[in-house]
C-alpha positions as CSV (number, residue, x, y, z in Angstrom):
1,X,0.0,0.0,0.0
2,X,3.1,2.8,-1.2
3,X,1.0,3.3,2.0
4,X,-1.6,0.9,0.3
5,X,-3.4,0.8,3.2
6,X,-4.9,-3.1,2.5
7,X,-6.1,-2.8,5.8
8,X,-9.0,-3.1,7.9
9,X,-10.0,-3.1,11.5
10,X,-12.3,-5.2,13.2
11,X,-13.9,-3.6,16.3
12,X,-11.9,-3.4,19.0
13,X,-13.5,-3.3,22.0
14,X,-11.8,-1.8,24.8
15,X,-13.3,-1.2,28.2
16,X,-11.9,2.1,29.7
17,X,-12.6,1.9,33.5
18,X,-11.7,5.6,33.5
19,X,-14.0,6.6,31.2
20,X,-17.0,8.4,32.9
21,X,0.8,31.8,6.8
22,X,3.7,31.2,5.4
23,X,4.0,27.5,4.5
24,X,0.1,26.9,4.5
25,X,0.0,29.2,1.6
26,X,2.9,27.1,-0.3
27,X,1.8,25.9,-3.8
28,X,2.6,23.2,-6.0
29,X,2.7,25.1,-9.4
30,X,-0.5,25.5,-10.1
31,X,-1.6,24.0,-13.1
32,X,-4.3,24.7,-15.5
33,X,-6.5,21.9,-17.1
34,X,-6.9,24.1,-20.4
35,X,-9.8,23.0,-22.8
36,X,-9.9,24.9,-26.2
37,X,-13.1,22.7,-26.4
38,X,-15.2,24.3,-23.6
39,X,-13.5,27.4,-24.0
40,X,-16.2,30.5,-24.8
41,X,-14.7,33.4,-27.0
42,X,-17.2,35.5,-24.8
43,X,-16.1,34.4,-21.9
44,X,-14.7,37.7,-20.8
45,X,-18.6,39.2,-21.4
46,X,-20.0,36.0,-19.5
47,X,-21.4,37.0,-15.9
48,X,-19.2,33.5,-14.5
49,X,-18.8,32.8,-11.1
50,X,-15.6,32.5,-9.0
51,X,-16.0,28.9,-7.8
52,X,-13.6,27.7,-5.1
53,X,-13.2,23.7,-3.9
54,X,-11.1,22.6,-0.8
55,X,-9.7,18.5,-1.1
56,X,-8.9,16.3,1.4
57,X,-8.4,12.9,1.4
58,X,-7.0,9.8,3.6
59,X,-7.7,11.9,6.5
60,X,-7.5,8.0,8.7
61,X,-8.3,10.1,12.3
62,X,-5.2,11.7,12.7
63,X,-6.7,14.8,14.9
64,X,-3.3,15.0,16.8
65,X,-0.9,16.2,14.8
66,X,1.2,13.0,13.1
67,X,4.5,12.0,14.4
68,X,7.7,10.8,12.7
69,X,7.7,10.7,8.6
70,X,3.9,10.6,8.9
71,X,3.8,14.1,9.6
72,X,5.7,16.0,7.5
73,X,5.7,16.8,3.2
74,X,8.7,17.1,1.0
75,X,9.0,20.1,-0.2
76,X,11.2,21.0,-3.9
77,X,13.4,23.9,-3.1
78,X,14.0,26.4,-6.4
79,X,18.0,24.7,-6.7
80,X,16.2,21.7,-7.1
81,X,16.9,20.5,-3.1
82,X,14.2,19.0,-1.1
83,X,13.7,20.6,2.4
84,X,10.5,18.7,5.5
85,X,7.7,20.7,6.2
86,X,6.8,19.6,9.8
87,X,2.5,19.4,8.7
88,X,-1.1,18.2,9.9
89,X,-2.8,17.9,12.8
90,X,-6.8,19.3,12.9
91,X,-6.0,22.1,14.9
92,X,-3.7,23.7,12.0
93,X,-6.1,22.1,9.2
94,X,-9.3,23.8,10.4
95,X,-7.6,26.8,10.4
96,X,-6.1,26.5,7.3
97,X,-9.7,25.7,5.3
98,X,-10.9,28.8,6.9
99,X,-7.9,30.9,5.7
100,X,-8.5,29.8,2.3
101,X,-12.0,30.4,2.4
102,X,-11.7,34.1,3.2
103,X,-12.1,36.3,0.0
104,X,-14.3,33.8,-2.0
105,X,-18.0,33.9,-1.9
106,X,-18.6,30.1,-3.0
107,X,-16.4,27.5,-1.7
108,X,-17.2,24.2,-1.1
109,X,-14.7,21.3,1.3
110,X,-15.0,18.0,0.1
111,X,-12.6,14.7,0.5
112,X,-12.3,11.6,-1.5
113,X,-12.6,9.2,1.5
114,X,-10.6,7.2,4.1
115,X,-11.1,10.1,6.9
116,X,-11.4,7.1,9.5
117,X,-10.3,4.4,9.9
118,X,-6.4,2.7,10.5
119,X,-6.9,5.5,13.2
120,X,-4.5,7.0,15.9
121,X,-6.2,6.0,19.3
122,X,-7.4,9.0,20.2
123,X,-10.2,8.3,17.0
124,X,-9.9,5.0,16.6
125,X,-10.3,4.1,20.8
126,X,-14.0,6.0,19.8
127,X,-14.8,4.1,16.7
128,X,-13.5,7.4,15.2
129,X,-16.4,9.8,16.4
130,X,-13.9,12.3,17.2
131,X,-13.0,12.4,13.5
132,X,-16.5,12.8,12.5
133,X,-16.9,16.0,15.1
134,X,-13.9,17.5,13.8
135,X,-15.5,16.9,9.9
136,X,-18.0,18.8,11.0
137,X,-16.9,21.8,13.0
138,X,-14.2,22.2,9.9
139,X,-17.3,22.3,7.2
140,X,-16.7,19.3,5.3
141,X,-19.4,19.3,2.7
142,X,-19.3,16.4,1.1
143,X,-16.9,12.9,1.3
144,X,-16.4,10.1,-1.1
145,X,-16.0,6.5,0.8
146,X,-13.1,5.0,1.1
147,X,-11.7,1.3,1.5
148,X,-11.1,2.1,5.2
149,X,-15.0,3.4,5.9
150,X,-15.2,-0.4,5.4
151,X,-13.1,-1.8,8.8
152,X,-15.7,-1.9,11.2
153,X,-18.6,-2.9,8.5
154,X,-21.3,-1.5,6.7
155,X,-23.2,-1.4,9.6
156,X,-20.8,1.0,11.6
157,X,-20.8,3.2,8.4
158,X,-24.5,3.7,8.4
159,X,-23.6,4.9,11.9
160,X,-21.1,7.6,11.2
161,X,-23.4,8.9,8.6
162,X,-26.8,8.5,10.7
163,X,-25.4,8.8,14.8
164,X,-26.3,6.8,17.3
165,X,-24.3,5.5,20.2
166,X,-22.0,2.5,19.6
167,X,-23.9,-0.8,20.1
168,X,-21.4,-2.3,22.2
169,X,-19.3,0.2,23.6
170,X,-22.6,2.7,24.3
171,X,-21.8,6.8,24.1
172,X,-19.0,7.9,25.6
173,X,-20.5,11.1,27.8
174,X,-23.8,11.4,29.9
175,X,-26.2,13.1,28.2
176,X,-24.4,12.7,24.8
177,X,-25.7,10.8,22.2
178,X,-23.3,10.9,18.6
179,X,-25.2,12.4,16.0
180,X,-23.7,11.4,13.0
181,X,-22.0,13.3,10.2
182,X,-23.5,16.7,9.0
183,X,-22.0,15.6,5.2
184,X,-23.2,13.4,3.3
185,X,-21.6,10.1,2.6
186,X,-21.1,9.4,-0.7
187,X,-20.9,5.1,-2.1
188,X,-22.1,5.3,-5.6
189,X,-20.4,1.9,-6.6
190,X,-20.9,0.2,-2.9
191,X,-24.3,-2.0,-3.2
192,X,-26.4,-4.3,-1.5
193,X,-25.6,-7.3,-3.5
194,X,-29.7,-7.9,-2.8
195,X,-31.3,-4.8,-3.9
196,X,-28.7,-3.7,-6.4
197,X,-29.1,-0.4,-4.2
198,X,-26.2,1.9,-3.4
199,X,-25.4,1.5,0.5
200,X,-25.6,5.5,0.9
201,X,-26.5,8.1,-1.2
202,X,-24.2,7.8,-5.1
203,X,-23.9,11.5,-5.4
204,X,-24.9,15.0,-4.3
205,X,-25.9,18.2,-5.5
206,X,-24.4,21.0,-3.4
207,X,-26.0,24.8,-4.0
208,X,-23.4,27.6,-2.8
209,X,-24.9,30.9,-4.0
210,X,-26.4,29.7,-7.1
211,X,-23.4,27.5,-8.0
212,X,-25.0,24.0,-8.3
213,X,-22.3,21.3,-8.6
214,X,-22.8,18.0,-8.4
215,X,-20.5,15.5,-6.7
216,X,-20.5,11.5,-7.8
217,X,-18.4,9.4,-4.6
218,X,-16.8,5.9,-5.6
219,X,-14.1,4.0,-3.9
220,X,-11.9,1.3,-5.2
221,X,-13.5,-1.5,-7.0
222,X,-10.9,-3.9,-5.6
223,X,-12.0,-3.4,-1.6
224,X,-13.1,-6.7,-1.0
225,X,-9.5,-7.2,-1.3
226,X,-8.1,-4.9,0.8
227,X,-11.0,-5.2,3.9
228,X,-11.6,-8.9,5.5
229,X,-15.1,-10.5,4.4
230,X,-17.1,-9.7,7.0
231,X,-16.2,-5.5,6.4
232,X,-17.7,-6.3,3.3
233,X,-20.4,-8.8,3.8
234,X,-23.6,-8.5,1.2
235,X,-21.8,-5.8,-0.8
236,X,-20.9,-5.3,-4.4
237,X,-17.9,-3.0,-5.7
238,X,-18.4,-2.0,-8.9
239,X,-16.3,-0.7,-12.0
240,X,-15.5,3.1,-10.9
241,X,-15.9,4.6,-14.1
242,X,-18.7,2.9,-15.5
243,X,-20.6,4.1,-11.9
244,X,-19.1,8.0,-12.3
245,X,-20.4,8.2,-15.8
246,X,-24.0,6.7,-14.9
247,X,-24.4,9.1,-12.5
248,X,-23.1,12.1,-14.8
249,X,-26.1,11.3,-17.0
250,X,-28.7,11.1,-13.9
251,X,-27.5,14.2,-12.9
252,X,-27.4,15.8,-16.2
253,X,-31.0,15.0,-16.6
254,X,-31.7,16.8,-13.6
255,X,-29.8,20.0,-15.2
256,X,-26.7,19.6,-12.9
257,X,-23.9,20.1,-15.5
258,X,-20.9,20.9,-13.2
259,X,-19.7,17.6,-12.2
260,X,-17.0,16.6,-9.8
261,X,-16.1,13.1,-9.0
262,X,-14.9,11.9,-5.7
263,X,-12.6,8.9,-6.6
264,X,-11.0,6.7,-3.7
265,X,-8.4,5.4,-6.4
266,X,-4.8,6.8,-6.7
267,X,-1.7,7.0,-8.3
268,X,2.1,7.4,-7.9
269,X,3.9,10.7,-9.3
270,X,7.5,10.5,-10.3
271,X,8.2,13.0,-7.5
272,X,7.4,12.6,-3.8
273,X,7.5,16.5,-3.2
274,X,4.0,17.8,-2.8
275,X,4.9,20.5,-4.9
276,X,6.4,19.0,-8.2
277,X,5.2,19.7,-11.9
278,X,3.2,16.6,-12.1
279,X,3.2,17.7,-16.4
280,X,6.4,19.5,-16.7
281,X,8.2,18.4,-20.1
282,X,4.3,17.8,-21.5
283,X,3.7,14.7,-20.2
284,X,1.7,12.9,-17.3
285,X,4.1,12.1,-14.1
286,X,1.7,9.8,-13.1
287,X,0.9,6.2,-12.8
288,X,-1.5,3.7,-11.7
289,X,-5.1,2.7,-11.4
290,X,-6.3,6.2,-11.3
291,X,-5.0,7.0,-14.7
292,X,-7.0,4.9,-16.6
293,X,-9.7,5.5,-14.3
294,X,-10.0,8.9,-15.9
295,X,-9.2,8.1,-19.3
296,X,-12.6,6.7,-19.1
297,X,-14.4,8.9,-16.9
298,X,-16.6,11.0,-18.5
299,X,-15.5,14.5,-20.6
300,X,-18.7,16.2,-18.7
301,X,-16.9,15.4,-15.6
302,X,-14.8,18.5,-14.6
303,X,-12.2,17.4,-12.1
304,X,-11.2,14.0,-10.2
305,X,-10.0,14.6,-6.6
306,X,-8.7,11.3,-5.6
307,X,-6.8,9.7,-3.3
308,X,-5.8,6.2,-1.3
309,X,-2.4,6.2,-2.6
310,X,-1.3,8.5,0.3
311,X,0.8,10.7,-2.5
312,X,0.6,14.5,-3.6
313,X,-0.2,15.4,-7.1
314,X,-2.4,17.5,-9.2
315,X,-2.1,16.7,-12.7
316,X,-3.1,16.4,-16.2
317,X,-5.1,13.5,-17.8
318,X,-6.6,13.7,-20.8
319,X,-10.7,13.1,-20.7
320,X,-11.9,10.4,-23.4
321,X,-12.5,13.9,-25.6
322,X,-9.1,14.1,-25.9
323,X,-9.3,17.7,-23.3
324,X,-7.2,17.6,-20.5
325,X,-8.6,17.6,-16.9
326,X,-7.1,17.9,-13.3
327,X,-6.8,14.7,-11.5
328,X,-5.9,15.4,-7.4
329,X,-5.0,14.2,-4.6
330,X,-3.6,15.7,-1.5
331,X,-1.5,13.2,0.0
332,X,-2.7,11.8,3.8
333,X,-3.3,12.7,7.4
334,X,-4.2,16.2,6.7
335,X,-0.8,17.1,6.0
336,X,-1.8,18.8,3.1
337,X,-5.3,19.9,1.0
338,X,-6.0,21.1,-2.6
339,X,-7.4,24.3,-3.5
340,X,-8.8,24.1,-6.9
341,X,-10.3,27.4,-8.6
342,X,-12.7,27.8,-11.4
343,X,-15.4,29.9,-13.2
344,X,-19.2,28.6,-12.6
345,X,-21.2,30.0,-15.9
346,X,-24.5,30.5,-14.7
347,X,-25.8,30.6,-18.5
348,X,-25.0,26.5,-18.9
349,X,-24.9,26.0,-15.4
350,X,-21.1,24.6,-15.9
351,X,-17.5,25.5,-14.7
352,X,-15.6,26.6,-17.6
353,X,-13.2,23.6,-17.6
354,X,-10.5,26.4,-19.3
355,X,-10.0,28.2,-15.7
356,X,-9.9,25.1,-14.0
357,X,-6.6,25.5,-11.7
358,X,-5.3,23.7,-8.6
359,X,-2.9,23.4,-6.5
360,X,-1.7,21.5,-3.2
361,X,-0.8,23.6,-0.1
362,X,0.9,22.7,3.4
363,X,-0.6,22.4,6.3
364,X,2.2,23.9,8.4
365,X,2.2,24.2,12.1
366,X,4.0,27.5,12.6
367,X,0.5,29.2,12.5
368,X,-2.2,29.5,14.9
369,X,-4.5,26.5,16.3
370,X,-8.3,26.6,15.6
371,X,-9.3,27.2,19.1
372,X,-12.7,25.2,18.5
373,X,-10.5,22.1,17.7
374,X,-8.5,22.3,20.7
375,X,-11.3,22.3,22.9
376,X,-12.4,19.1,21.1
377,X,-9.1,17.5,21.3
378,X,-9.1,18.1,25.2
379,X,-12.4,16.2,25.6
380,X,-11.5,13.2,23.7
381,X,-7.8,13.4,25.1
382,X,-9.3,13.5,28.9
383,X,-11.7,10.2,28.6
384,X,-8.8,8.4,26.2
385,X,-6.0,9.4,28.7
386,X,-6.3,6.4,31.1
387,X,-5.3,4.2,28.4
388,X,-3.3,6.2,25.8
389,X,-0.8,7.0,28.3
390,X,0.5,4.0,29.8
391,X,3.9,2.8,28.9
392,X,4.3,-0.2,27.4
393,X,8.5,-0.4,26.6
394,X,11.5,1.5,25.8
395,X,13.1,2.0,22.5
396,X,16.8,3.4,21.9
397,X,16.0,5.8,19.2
398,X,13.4,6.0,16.2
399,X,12.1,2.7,15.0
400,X,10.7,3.4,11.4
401,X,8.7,1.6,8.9
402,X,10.3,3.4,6.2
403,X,12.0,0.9,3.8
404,X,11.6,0.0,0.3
405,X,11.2,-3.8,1.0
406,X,12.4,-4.3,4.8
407,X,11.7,-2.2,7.9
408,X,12.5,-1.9,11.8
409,X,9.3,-1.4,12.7
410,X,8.6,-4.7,10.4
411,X,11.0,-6.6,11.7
412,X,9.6,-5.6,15.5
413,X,6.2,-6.3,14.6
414,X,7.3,-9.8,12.8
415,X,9.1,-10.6,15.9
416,X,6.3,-9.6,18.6
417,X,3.8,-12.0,16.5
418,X,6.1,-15.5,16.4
419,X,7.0,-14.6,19.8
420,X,3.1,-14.8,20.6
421,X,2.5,-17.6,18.8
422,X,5.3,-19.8,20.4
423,X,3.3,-19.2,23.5
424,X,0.3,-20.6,22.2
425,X,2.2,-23.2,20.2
426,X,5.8,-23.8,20.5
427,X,6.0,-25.4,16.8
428,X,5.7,-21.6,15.7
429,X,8.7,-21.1,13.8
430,X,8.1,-17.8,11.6
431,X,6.1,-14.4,11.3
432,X,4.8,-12.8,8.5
433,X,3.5,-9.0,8.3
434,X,1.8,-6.8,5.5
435,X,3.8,-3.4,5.1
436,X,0.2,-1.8,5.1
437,X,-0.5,-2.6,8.4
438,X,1.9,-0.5,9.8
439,X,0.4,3.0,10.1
440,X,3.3,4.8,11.7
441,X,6.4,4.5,13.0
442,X,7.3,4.5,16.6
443,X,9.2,8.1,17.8
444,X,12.2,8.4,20.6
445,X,10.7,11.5,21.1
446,X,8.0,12.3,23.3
447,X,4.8,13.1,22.4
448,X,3.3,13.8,25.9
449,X,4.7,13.5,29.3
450,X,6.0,10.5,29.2
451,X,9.8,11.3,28.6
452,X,12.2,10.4,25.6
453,X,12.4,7.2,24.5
454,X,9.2,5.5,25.9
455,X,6.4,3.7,24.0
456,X,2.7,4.9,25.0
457,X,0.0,1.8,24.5
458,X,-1.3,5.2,22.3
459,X,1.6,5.5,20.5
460,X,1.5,1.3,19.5
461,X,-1.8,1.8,19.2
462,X,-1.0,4.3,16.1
463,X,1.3,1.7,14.7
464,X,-1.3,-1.3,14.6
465,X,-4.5,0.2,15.0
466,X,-6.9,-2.6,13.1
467,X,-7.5,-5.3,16.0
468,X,-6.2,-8.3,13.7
469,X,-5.8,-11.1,15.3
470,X,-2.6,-13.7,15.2
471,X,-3.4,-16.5,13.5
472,X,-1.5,-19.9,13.2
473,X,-1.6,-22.0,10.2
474,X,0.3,-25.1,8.8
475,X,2.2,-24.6,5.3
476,X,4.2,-26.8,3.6
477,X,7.7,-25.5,2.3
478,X,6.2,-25.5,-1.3
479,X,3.3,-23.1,-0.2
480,X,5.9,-20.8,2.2
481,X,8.1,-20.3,-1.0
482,X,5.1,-19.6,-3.4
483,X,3.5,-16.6,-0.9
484,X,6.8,-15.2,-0.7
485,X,7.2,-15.1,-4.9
486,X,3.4,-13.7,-4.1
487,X,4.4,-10.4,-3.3
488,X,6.1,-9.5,-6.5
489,X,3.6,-11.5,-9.0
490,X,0.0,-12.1,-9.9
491,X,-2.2,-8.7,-8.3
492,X,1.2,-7.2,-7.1
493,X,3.4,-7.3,-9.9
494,X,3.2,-4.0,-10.3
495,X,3.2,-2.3,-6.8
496,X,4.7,-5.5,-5.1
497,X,3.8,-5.6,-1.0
498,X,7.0,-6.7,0.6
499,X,6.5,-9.4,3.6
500,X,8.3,-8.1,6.7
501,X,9.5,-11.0,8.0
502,X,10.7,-12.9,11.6
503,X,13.8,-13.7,12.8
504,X,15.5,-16.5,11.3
505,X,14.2,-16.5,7.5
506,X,15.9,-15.4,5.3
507,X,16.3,-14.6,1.0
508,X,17.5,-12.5,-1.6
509,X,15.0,-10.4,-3.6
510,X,16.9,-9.9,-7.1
511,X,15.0,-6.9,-8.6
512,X,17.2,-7.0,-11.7
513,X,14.8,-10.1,-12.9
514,X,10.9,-9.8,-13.3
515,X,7.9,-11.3,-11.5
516,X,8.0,-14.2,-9.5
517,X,11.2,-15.1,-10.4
518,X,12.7,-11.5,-8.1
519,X,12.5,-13.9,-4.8
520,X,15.5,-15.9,-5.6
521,X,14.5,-20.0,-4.5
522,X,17.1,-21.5,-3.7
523,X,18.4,-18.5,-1.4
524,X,15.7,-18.6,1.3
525,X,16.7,-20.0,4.3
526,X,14.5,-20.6,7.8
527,X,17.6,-20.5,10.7
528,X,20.1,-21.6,7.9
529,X,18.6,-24.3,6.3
530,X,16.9,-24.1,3.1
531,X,13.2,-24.2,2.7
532,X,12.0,-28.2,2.3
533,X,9.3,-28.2,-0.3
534,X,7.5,-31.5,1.2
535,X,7.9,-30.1,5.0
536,X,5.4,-28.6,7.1
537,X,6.0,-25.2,8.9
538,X,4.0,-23.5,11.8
539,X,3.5,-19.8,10.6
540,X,2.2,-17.1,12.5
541,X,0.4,-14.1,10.1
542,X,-2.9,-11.4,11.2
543,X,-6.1,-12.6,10.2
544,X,-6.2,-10.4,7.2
545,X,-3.5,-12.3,5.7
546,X,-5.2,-15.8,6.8
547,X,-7.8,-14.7,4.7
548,X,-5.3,-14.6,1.9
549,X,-5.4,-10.7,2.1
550,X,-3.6,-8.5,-0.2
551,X,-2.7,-10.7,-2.9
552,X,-1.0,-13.4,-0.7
553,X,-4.2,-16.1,-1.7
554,X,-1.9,-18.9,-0.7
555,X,-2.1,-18.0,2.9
556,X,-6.1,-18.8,2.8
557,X,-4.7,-22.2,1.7
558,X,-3.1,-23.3,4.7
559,X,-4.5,-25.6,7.4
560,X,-5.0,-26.4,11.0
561,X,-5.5,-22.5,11.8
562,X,-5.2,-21.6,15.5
563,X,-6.1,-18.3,16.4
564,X,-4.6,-16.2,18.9
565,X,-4.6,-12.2,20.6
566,X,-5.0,-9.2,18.5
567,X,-2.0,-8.1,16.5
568,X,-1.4,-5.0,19.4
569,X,-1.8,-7.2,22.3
570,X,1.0,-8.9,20.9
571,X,3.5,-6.1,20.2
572,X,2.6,-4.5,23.3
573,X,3.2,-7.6,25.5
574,X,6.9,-8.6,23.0
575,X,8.2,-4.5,24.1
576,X,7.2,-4.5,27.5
577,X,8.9,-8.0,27.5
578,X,11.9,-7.0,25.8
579,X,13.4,-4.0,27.0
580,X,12.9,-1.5,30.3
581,X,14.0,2.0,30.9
582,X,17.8,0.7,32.1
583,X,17.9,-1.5,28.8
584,X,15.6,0.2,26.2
585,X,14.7,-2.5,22.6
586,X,17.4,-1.2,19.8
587,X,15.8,-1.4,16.0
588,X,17.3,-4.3,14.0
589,X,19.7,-3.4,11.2
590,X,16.7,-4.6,8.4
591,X,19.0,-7.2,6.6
592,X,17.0,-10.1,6.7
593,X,16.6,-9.7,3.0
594,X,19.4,-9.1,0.6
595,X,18.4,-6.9,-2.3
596,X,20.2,-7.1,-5.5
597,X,20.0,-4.0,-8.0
């Protein structure tokens, strides 16, 4: 999951016995989707309207502001250095939209989906009603759904859009009841498999000042694969495109001609800076599903703001006319958001797809905090206190997830799980973890009282927030070797989702070949030995991956499953275990695998 966030989250229910403008205003160069097509030679004469629209997107409950490489952007300098802009956090995103919004009559807030879920603990401890408050104080319009809307189930989802208190876990304050999101949650391609019906509403028509634009929400087609079965249970996904432009003809019919879709699909620029010329030289930097998403997407659509793909980019794509329109997204955790600018023509009730121009801006936190925000933040930060701040071990220094095929925090996580599975079964003799279950990394710093260079149950919490369990399965050496060749072939051959793996295995990943045949054979190794094809080995993986999760189908295959803790449990019990403040847990050099070039 890049961060490709094949993740989900089963509830986790946790009893809580104490419950009772400088860098804001930096721009990616802003880029003009220029249509000779819908251009009008009167134009200039033409009473337009200045139309503004505010992007969000993979928001995933991160009210605090993000720690580590999680919160901050890379910036291009003008020499062509890079330079970290320390970003996001609600306090400096609220006030940021309302900056923005000063000076323009019509503006509208909208986000392409995955604003919960894979959340922080001080959302996710809530079944991310914090997040949903801080939506709506912040005037979020409208949101697409997102894979991660998904982790606690459609019912939950109906929840956040409708209120209610939690069915298990009640409402959090006396005389409180959650009321549900004051936007409108958008699953035009999400159906009952039943009905045929879209789970919530497929689109929107949103009115600022006699502006009418419409707003179609889809998310990924592929989300059964990315969310376990039972997130999903009695849905359909379908085709993205097909759904967008069956929607742009209701709504045409109804006389709404400006059209925006709200696309949780991405892609991956050739430039991780936030600000880079996705279309310098004349060409699309970008690749990935979302491309030919809107190669297909209607020409009476006027702009894609997308996301899932956790990167920064607002570029060109080309409609199926041939005219160029802006595809966006504005990276994650509310590091960043897009501010798009157009001209509503009142005369054909469209935006003028020539003045089209967008760009994505920092949410820095050298400026002031959005004194509404903090006063939520202390509520939710007083009830979630009695659990967010114990200490549950000691690290040396950073322990990161960052890594182009092996991490630290991997190799931790890999470790905590077979060390919990010996317990329940001392024939355990590997780990295996998905790279998109790791949300965060895990900071020397301290991000309360706590003092340098302890972990917070909080701060684990943000690393493995999905309540997975450990599950135990039998494999035979033929099946171990074909899930690790899994991760570079079949669904990710071309964004492959590197294994971090336990102690003791061992292989070289030769990148210079292609497919399957980039996890060299004969070179894996359990404690030495090489991998016997007719052998059976005890392997410890979360229940996502038992459920063959993320591409790794062979997984589903194994047999005699035993299932264990959740995923957290386990890392929390391996670093209180494994180090204390005298003799703190050092990260591992990451050299399990051997990369050849």
């Amino acid at each position: 999951m890049s961060p490709t966030h094949s993740r989900r989250r089963a509830p986790r229910r946790v009893v809580i016995a104490a419950l009772t403008t400088a860098a804001a205003l930096a721009t990616a160069g802003a880029l003009v989707a220029a249509d000779p097509a819908q251009a009008d030679p009167s134009a200039k004469q033409s009473p337009t309207k200045d139309l503004q629209l505010l992007a969000i997107n993979d928001f995933h409950g991160n009210l605090e502001p993000p720690a580590g490489s999680s919160g901050r952007v890379t910036e291009l300098q003008p020499d062509g250095t890079t330079a970290n802009i320390d970003a996001g956090g609600v306090e400096y995103l609220a006030n940021s939209l309302r900056t923005a919004r000063k000076g323009h009559d019509r503006s509208l807030t909208v986000a392409a989906g995955d604003l919960v879920g894979a959340s922080p603990l001080l959302s996710g401890l809530f079944h991310d009603e914090p997040t949903v408050e801080a939506m709506n104080k912040l005037g979020l319009d409208v949101t697409g759904v997102g894979n991660h809307e998904f982790d606690e189930g459609k019912d939950e989802l109906l929840r956040l859009q409708n209120g209610g208190c939690h069915p298990v876990d009640g409402c959090y304050t006396k005389g409180r009841k959650f009321k549900g999101a004051d936007y409108p949650i958008l699953s035009a391609n999400v159906t009952n498999e039943k009905t045929g019906k879209p789970l919530l509403k497929p689109y929107t028509v949103q009115n600022v000042k006699g502006a009418k634009v419409g707003f179609i929400g889809v998310t990924l087609k592929g989300t059964p694969d990315v969310v376990t079965a039972e997130g999903v249970k009695g849905l359909k996904f379908l085709d993205e495109a097909e759904t967008i432009n069956k929607y742009t003809k209701e709504l045409q019919k109804q006389g709404v001609h400006a059209i925006v879709a709200l696309v949780h699909e991405g892609g991956f620029p050739a430039s991780s800076a936030y600000n880079h010329d996705c279309d310098a030289g004349g060409s699309t930097g970008l690749s990935g599903p979302i491309v030919d998403i809107a190669k297909k997407v209607s020409p009476e659509v006027d702009a894609l703001v997308t996301g899932h793909t956790h990167n920064a980019y607002v570029c060109t794509i080309p409609d199926p006319a041939g005219h160029p329109r802006l595809v966006t997204s504005a990276a994650s955790f509310g590091r960043l958001y897009t501010e798009l600018n157009m001209q509503y023509d009142p005369r054909t009730d469209d935006i003028v797809r020539a003045t089209v121009k967008g760009s994505n801006r920092v949410v820095d936190r050298t400026q002031a905090k959005a004194a509404d925000m903090t006063k939520l933040l202390d509520e939710w930060q007083t009830l979630a206190a009695p659990v967010a701040d114990k200490p549950i071990g000691y690290i040396t220094k950073d322990i990161t997830r960052n890594g182009a095929v092996e991490s630290p925090l991997g190799d931790l996580i890999a470790d905590a799980q077979l060390a919990h599975a010996k317990s329940l079964d001392s024939s355990a003799v590997l780990a295996l973890m998905n790279p998109g279950g790791i949300r965060t990394d895990l900071v020397h710093a301290a991000s309360g009282n706590e003092g340098d260079g302890v972990v917070t149950y909080g701060e684990g919490f943000a690393v493995q927030p999905f309540a997975n369990t450990v599950n135990l399965k039998d494999l035979t050496g033929a099946q171990l070797v074909t899930v690790l060749k899994q991760q570079v072939s079949g669904s990710n051959t071309a964004a492959p989702k590197y294994l971090q793996i336990s102690d003791g295995l061992t292989y070289t990943l030769d990148l210079t070949k292609t497919g399957a045949d980039r996890v060299v054979t004969d070179s894996i190794r359990l404690n030495g030995k090489p991998i016997a094809p007719s052998a059976t080995y005890r392997v410890a993986m979360n229940s996502f991956l038992a459920g063959g999760g993320d591409g790794f189908t062979e997984l589903a295959n194994g047999t005699n499953q035993l299932v264990g803790s959740d995923d957290l449990a386990a890392l929390v019990d391996y670093l209180t275990a494994s180090s204390s403040a005298a003799t703190p847990y050092a990260p591992t050099a990451a050299d399990r695998i051997t990369v050849v070039r």
